[in-house]
C-alpha positions as CSV (number, residue, x, y, z in Angstrom):
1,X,163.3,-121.3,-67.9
2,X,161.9,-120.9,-64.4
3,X,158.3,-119.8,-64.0
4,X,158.1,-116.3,-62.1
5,X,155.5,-118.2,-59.8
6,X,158.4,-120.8,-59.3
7,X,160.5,-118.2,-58.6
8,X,158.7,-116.6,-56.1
9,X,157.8,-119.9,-54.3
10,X,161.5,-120.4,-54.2
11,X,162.1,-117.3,-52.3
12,X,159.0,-117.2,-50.3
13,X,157.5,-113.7,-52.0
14,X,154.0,-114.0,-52.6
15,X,152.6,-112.9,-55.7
16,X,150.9,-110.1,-54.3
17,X,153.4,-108.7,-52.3
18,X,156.2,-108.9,-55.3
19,X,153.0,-107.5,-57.5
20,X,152.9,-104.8,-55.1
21,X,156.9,-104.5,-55.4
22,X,157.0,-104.4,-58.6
23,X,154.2,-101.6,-58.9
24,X,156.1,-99.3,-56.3
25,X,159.0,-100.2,-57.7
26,X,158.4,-99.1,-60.9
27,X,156.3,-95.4,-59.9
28,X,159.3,-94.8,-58.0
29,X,161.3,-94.9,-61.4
30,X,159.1,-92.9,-63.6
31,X,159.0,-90.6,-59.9
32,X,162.8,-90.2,-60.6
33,X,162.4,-90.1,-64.1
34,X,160.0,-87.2,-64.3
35,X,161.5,-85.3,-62.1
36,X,164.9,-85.3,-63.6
37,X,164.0,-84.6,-67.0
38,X,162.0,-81.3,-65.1
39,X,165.2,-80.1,-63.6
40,X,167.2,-80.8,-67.0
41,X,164.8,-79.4,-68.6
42,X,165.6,-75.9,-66.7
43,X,169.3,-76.2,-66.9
44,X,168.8,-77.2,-71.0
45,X,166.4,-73.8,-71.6
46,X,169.2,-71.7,-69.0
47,X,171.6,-73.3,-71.2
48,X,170.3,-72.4,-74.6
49,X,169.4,-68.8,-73.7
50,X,172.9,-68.6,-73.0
51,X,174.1,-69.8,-76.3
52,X,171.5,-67.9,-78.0
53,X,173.1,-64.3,-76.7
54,X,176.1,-65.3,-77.5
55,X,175.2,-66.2,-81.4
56,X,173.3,-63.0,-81.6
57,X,176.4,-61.0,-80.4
58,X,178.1,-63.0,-83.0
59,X,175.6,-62.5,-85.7
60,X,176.0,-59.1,-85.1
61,X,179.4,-58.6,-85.4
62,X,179.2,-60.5,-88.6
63,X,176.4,-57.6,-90.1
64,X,178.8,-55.0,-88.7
65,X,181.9,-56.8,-90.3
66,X,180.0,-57.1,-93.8
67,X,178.4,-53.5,-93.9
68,X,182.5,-52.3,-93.1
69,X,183.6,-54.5,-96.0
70,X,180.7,-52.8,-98.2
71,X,182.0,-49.4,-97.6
72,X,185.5,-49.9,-97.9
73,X,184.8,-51.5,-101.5
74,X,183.3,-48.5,-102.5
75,X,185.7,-46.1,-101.0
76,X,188.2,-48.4,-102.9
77,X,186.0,-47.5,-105.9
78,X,185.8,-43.4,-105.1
79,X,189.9,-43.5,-104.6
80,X,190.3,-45.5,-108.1
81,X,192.4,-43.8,-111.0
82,X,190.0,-45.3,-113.0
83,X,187.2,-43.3,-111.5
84,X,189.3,-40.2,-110.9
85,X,190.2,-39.7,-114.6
86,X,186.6,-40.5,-116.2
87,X,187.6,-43.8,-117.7
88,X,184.0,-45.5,-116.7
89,X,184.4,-48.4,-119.1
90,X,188.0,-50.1,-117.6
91,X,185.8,-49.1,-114.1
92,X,183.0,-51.5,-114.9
93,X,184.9,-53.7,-116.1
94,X,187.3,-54.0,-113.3
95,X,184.0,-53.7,-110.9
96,X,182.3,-56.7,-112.9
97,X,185.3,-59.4,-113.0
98,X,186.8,-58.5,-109.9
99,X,185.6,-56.2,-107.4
100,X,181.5,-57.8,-106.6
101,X,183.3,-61.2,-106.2
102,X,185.5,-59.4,-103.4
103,X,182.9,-58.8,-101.4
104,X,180.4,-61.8,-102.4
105,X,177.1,-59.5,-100.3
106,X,177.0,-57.1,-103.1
107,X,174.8,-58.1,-105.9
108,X,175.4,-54.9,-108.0
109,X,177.7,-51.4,-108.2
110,X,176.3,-48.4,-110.2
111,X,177.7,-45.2,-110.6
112,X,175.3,-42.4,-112.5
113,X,175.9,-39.0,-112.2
114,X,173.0,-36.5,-113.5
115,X,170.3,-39.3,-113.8
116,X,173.2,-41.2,-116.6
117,X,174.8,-44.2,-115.9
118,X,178.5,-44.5,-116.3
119,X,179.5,-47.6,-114.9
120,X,177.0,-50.8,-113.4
121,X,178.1,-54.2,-113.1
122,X,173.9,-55.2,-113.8
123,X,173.2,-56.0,-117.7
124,X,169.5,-54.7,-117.0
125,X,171.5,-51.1,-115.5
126,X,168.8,-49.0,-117.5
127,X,166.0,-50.2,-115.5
128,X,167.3,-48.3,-112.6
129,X,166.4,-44.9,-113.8
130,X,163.0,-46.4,-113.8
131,X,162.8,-47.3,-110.6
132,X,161.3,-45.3,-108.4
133,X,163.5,-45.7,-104.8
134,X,166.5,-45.1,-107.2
135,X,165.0,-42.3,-109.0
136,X,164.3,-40.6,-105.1
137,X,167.8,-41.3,-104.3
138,X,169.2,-39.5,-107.8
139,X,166.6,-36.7,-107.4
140,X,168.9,-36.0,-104.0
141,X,172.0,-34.5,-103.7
142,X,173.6,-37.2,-102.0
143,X,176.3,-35.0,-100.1
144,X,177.4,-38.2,-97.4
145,X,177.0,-41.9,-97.7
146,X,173.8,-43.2,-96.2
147,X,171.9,-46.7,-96.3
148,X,168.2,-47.1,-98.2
149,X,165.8,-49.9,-98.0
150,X,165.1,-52.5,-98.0
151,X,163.2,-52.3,-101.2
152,X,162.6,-54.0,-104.6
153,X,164.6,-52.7,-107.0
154,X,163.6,-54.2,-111.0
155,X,167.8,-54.0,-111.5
156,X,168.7,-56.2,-108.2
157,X,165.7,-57.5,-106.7
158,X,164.8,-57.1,-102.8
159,X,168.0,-55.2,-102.0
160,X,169.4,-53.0,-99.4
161,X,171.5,-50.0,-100.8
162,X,174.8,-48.0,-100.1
163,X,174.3,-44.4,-101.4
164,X,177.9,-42.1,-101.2
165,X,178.6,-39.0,-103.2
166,X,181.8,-40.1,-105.8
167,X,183.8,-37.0,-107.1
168,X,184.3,-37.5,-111.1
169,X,186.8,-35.2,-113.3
170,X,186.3,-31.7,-113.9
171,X,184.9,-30.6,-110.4
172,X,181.8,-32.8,-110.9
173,X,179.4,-35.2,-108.3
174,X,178.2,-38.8,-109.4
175,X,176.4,-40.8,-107.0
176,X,177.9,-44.2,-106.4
177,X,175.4,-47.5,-105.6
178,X,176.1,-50.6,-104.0
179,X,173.0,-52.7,-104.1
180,X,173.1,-55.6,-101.6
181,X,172.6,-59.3,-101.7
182,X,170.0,-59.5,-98.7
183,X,169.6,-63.1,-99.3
184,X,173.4,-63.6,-99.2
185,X,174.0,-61.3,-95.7
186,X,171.6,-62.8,-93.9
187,X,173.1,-66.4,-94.1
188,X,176.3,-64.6,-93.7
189,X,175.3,-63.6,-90.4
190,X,175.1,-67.0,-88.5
191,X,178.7,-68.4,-86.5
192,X,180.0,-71.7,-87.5
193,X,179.1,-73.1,-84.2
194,X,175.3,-71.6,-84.7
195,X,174.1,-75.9,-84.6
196,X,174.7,-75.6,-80.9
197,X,171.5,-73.5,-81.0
198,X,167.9,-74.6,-81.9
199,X,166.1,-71.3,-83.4
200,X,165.0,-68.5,-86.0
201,X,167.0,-65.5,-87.2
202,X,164.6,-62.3,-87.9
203,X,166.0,-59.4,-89.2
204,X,163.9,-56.1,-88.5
205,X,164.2,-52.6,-89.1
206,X,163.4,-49.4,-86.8
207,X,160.6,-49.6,-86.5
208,X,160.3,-53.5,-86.2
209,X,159.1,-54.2,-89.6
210,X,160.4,-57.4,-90.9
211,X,163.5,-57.0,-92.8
212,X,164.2,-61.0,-93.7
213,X,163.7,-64.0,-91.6
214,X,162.4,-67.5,-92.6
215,X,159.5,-70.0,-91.7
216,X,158.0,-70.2,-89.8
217,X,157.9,-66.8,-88.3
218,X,158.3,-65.0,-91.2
219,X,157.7,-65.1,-95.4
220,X,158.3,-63.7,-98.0
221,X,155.4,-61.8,-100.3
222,X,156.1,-62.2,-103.9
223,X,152.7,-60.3,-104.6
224,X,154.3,-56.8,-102.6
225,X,157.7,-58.1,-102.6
226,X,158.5,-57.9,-98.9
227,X,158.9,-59.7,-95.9
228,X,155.7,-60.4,-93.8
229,X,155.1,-62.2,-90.0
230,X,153.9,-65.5,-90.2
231,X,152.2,-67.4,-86.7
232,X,154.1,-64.4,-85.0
233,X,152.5,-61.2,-83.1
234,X,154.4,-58.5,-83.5
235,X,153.1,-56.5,-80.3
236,X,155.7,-59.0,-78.5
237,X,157.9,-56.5,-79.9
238,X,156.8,-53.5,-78.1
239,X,158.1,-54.0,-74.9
240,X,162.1,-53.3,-73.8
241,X,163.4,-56.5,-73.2
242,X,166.7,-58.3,-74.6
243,X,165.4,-61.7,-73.8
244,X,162.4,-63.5,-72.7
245,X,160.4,-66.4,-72.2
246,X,157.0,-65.6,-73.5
247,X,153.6,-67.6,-75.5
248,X,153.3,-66.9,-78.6
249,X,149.4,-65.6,-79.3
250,X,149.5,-67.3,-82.7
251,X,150.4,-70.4,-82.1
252,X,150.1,-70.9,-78.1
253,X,153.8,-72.1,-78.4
254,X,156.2,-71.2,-75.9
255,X,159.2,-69.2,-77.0
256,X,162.3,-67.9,-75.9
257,X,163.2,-64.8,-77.7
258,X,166.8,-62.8,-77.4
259,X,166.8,-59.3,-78.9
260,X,170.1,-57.6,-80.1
261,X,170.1,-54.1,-82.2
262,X,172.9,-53.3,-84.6
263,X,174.4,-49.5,-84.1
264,X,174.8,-49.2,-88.4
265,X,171.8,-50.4,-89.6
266,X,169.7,-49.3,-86.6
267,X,168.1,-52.7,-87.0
268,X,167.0,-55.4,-84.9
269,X,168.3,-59.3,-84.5
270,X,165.6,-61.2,-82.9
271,X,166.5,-65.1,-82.4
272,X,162.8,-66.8,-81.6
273,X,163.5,-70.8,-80.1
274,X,160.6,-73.3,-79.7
275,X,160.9,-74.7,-76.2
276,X,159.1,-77.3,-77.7
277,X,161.8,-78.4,-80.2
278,X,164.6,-77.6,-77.7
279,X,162.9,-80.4,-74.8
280,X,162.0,-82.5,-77.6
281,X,165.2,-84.8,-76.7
282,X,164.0,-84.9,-73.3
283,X,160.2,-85.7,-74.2
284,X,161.6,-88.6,-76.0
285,X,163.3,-89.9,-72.5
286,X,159.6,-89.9,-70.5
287,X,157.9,-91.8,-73.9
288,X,160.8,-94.4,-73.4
289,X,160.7,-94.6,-69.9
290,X,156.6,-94.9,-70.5
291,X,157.1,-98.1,-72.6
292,X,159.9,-100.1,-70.7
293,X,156.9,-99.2,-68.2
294,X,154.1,-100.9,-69.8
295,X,156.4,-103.7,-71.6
296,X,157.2,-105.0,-68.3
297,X,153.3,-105.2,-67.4
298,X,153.2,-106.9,-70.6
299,X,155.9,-109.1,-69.7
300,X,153.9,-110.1,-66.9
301,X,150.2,-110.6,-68.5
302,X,152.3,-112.7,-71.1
303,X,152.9,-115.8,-68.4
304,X,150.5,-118.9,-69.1
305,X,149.5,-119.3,-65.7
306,X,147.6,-116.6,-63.5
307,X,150.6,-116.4,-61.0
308,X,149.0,-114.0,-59.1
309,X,146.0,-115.0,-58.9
310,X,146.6,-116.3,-55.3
């Protein structure tokens, strides 16, 4: 194989001149290079914003499609002969092998009426009188359905709970409970497309306390069983916004966040992306570009003779 300086004496180039080639030659591609990856860059954030409105309206319409399944299992329930003519037992045992496995968000159905339990699908149902959200709820007169929690409850764990008023035989008012799966709703929530996005589901109530969510922004505390922030500050929450592009003072990252609030619950769904991990693909395209970069310099040095050394 020809020598480069062979080459060049061939086609009259000087080593210095095609040195000096090859040098412009070469910024003008990482030139290029840098500043395509900046403008795809914008369009990929533009982009992902996009998708991640759209999956939060989705998610949304998932939580209000779930909640809507919850309370038409338990008006189901209250409109059950069963129910209607006192016969808890066949109740339970219809609620146990069939009903919970209808609607696969509900960990647990109880229904007590003056602080006894007729029916529960839970083995551990006499734990719930010791509870102390449940025994609130039962010290009530529960006289329309209404959502508690979240909470720890000893019978279902961290739960969120449908409360409605059940009429039993002979003129009298139980209270009917449908403890909920939080675990199991939130991963009901994301689309089957959700891989097109890059980011982190937080569920928060009201008054934007952390409802569930997963690391990094949020975790769990076995000690007070509830959901904490983790490398997130929660004053990002106090301003109206639905979506932003914002630092994060935890962790300096920059984030994209998209806010949606869901009518039932009165909660908030708050998608957080890492524009980090979204331009990652695109990071990777200036390292390579880098390297082909330096291995032709390498290329160069590797020749025996000092070819451009005059």
């Amino acid at each position: 194989m020809l020598q480069i300086s062979q080459i060049l004496k061939k086609m009259r180039i000087t080593p210095k001149i095609f040195l000096l080639t090859f040098i412009c030659f070469e910024s003008l591609t990482l030139l290029m290079a840098f500043s395509f990856i900046r403008h795809s860059s914008g369009i990929l954030v533009d982009t992902q914003m996009k998708y991640a409105q759209q999956t939060l309206q989705k998610s949304n319409r998932f939580l209000d499609m779930n909640l809507q399944n919850v309370k038409l299992t338990m008006s189901t329930i209250i409109n059950d002969n069963r129910l209607l003519n006192g016969e808890y037992k066949q109740l339970e045992s219809w609620m146990t092998t069939s009903l919970i496995y209808l609607t696969p968000i509900i960990s647990n159905i109880h229904l007590i009426n003056d602080r006894t339990i007729l029916a529960s699908t839970s083995p551990h149902s006499w734990d719930l009188l010791k509870d102390s959200v449940a025994g609130q709820i039962l010290a009530n007169d529960t006289t329309e359905a209404t959502w508690i929690g979240p909470y720890y409850s000893k019978v279902s764990g961290y739960t969120l709970t449908y409360v409605t008023p059940a009429k039993l035989p002979d003129g009298q008012t139980g209270t009917l409970l449908a403890d909920i799966n939080l675990d199991n709703l939130y991963y009901a929530l994301f689309p089957d497309d959700s891989t097109d996005v890059t980011g982190n589901l937080m569920l928060l109530d009201k008054e934007q306390n952390p409802v569930f969510g997963s690391a990094p922004y949020m975790k769990y505390d076995y000690i007070k069983n509830q959901f904490q922030f983790s490398q997130f500050d929660q004053s990002l929450l106090h301003y109206n916004w639905v979506q932003m592009e914002t630092a994060n003072p935890v962790t300096l990252d920059d984030l994209v966040l998209t806010r949606g609030f869901n009518s039932i619950l009165e909660w908030q769904l708050l998608l957080v992306m890492n524009k980090s991990e979204l331009l990652a693909p695109l990071e990777q395209s200036i390292h390579y570009s880098l390297m082909l970069v330096i291995l032709s310099f390498l290329q160069l040095s590797a020749e025996r003779r000092p070819w451009w050394g005059g």
